[in-house]
Residue, then its C-alpha position, 0 to 999 in steps of 0.5 A: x171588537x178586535x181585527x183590522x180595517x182596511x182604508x182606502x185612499x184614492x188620490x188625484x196622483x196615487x191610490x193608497x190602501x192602509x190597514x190599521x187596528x181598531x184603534x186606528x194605528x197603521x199595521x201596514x200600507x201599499x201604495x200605486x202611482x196614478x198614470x199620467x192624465x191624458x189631454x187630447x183636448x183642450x179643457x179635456x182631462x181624463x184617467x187613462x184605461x182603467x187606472x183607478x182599478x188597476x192601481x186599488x189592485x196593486x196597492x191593496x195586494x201590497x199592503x196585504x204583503x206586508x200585513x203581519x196579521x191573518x187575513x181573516x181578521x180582516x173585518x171589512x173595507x171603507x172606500x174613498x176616491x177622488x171626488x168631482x169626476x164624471x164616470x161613464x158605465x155599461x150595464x155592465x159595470x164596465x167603462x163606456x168612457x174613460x174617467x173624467x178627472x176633476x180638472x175636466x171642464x165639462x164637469x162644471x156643465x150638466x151631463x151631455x150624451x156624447x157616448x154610446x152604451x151608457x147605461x150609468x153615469x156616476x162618480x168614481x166612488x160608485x163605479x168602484x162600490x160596483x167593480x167591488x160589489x156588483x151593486x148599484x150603490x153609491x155614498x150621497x156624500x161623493x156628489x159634488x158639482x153638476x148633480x141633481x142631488x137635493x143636500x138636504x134630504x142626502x137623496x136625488x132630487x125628486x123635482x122634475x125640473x132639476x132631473x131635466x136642468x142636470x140631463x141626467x135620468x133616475x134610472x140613470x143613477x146609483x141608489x144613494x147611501x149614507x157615510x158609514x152604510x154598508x154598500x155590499x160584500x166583495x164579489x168572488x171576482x173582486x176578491x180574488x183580484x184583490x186577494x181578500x175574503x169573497x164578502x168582505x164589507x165594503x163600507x161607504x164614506x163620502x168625497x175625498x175632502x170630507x172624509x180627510x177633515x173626519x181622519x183629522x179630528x173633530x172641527x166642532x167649535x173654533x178649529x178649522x182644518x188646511x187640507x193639504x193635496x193636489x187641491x188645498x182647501x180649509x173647512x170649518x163644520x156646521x150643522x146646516x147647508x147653506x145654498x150657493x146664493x147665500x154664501x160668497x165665500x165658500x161652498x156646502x160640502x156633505x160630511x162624513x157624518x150623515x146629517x152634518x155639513x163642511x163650509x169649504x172656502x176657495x181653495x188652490x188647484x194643483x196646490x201641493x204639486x207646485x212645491x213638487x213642480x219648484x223642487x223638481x225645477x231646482x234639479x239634480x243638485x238638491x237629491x245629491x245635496x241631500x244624499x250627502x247630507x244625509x236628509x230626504x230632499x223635501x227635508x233638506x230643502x226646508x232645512x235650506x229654507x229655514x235660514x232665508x227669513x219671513x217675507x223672503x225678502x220681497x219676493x211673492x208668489x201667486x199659487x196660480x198654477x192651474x186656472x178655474x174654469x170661471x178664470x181661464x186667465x189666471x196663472x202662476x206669478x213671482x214677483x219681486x226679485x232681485x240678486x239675493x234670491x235663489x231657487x231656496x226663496x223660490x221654494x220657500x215664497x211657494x210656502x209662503x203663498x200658499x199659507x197666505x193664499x189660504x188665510x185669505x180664503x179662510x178668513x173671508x169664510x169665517x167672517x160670513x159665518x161669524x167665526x174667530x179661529x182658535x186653532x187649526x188642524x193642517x193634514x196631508x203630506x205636506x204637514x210632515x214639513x216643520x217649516x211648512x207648519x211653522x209658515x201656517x201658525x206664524x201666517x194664520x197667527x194662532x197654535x197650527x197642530x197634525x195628527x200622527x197619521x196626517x194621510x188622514x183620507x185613509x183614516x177618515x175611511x177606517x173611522x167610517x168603516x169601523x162605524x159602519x161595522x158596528x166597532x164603535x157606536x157612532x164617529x165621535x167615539x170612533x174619532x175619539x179612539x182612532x185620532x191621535x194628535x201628533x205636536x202643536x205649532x205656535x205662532x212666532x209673534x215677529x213672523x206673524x207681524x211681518x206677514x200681516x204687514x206683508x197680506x194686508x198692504x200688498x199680498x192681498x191686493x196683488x192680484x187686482x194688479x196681476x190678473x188684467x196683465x193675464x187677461x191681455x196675455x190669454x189671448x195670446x198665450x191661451x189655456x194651459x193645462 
């Protein structure tokens, strides 16, 4: 079927939209910043006014600027948004509350009726799939947290006492559909803001993460995927949920295929937004530098920290930046100066202790689930970096590969909508057309000795000596966002 498919990516910092072909290449895209969350409270963080909208709007008109083909052939939209936030409606449709981002501490409890004219409480993807299409529908795929959903049947649980444990009534949630249903046509109003055809499908697809491991490639087998965001995770997939009480070192996310399951192991909050936090820390010198150079400032950095070698002479770093709500404790560490580092080994054992960090995580979830890698897919902007790459393969020790389009949330959208519009006959064909893998990593044998004689007698450990410092600070020093 030829035309175009809109994704739709919506972020913990941007809303993106991509317009691609059926075969899943970008014919062009529009992207909008997210506002500053607002924190009037401690453990309290919120969207501002109606920012998810607002920015789909203008990324989407955008994208539909530069779109060199004629809208009509446009043949329908696959929505993702950001997964693990609370969204409080109107019978209107309309915010009762602002958006509870994931990083809301009352997102870990059952829902509490604090707020007036609450008439629907749901998740971002559903408040969205109702400013979209006026219907009260949401993917089954996008619950993940405090929720009475039942992970096997793909439907609101029908046990009474769940529904009471979660506080939240029937009549209260959105219908559930599977990744890849059709959710509803763009409502007149809908369109006009967005500058598309009233009609136009909406198609469902799941929470952010799943729906980045379907625009990343098949993880069947011995391949797992490094999703790296805001929040960095890895998932291998399987064919069965595994409850909480059975698994220790990850949890069972619904995928983007109906039916199938990601194991996702722990992972590292405001991931990415380190580096960004190390890179904007080192000041104004770094875009000068990499002005006269001709490099964009991630591409000089990593060029600078290409040259400090594997371990950053002793320096490490605990990516500890924003603390779980089990660990209120927990911060950030570097430990092991002395007069030969600079902020480029800063930078570089930022790398570093994500990749190791990682490894760790996902070598406890593959040893619960008794499986050897063989390969890894890394996704996100961060896998633009070779270095960042080579980090990944020489830490994890086996061939690191990405995919051309490594924003592979927007692609994962497309695959669900091309599926759900009848383009291909099921995701594996839609994969096997639309995700093209990009150059593969090999682990360098001497850097992959020295981060394993650096995990497995220090860095592993390190953290058993750190955390009852942070325990006698918090007192102190308290929370920090």
């Amino acid at each position: 079927m030829a035309g175009y498919i809109i994704g739709v990516d919506g972020g913990s910092q941007s809303t993106k939209v991509v317009i691609f072909d059926t075969e899943g290449r970008v014919v062009a895209e529009g992207k909008k910043e997210l506002r500053p969350n607002l924190l009037p409270a401690p453990g309290v963080v919120l969207h501002p006014d109606d920012d998810l909208w607002d920015t789909l709007v203008v990324a989407c008109r955008e994208a539909l600027s530069r779109f060199p083909g004629r809208i009509p052939e446009i043949l329908g939209m696959g929505l993702c948004t950001i997964r693990c936030c609370r969204t409080l409606l109107k019978a209107d449709g309309r915010l009762a509350y602002p958006v509870m981002s994931w990083m809301d501490l009352r997102l870990s409890r059952p829902y509490e009726p604090e707020y007036p004219d609450v008439r629907y409480v749901t998740t971002t993807s559903g408040y969205l799939t109702h400013r979209l299409t006026g219907r009260t529908k949401d993917t089954a795929a996008n619950y993940e947290g405090a929720w009475p959903i039942d992970k096997v049947a793909w439907q609101w649980s029908a046990d009474p006492a769940v529904l009471k444990h979660y506080n939240v009534p029937r009549d209260m949630l959105f219908d559930l559909v599977n990744p890849g249903d059709v959710l509803g046509g763009l409502t007149p109003e809908a369109a006009e803001a967005l500058g598309l055809p009233a009609g136009l499908p909406v198609v469902a697809t799941a929470n952010d993460k799943a729906v980045e491991a379907l625009g990343s490639g098949s993880l069947s087998g011995p391949v797992a995927l490094v999703s790296l965001g805001t929040y960095i995770t890895s998932m291998i997939e399987g064919p069965d949920f595994i409850p909480e009480n059975r698994a220790e070192n990850f949890f069972t996310n619904l995928a983007s295929r109906p039916g199938r399951y990601l194991y996702e192991s722990w992972g590292i909050r405001r991931g990415m937004s380190t580096v960004s936090w190390m890179r904007e820390l080192m000041g104004g010198d770094v875009p000068r530098e990499a002005e006269a150079a001709g490099l964009s400032p991630e591409d000089y950095l990593n060029r600078q920290a290409e040259a400090v070698p594997a371990g950053c002479g002793g320096l490490m770093t605990i990516p500890d930046w924003l603390a779980s709500p089990a660990t209120p404790f927990k911060r950030g560490v570097m430990i092991g100066f002395d007069g030969r580092h600079t902020g480029v080994h800063m930078y570089r054992s930022i790398l570093e202790a994500i990749a190791l960090t990682m490894y760790n995580h996902n070598q406890a979830m593959c040893r619960e689930r008794n499986l050897a890698l063989e390969r890894l897919i890394v996704s996100g902007g961060g896998s633009n970096g070779d270095l960042f790459m080579q980090i990944f393969a020489d830490v994890f020790g086996i061939p690191a590969g990405r995919n051309l389009i490594n924003g592979a949330v927007s692609l994962g959208s497309a695959i669900c909508a091309a599926v759900g519009l009848g383009v291909y006959k099921n995701f594996d064909e839609a994969m096997a057309v639309m995700v093209r893998p990009r150059d593969v990593f090999r682990p360098v044998a001497e850097n992959t000795k020295t981060y394993r004689a650096i995990n497995d007698g220090i860095y592993r450990e390190l953290t058993g000596f750190t955390d009852p410092i942070l325990q006698k600070a918090f007192p102190i020093f308290g929370r920090g966002h």
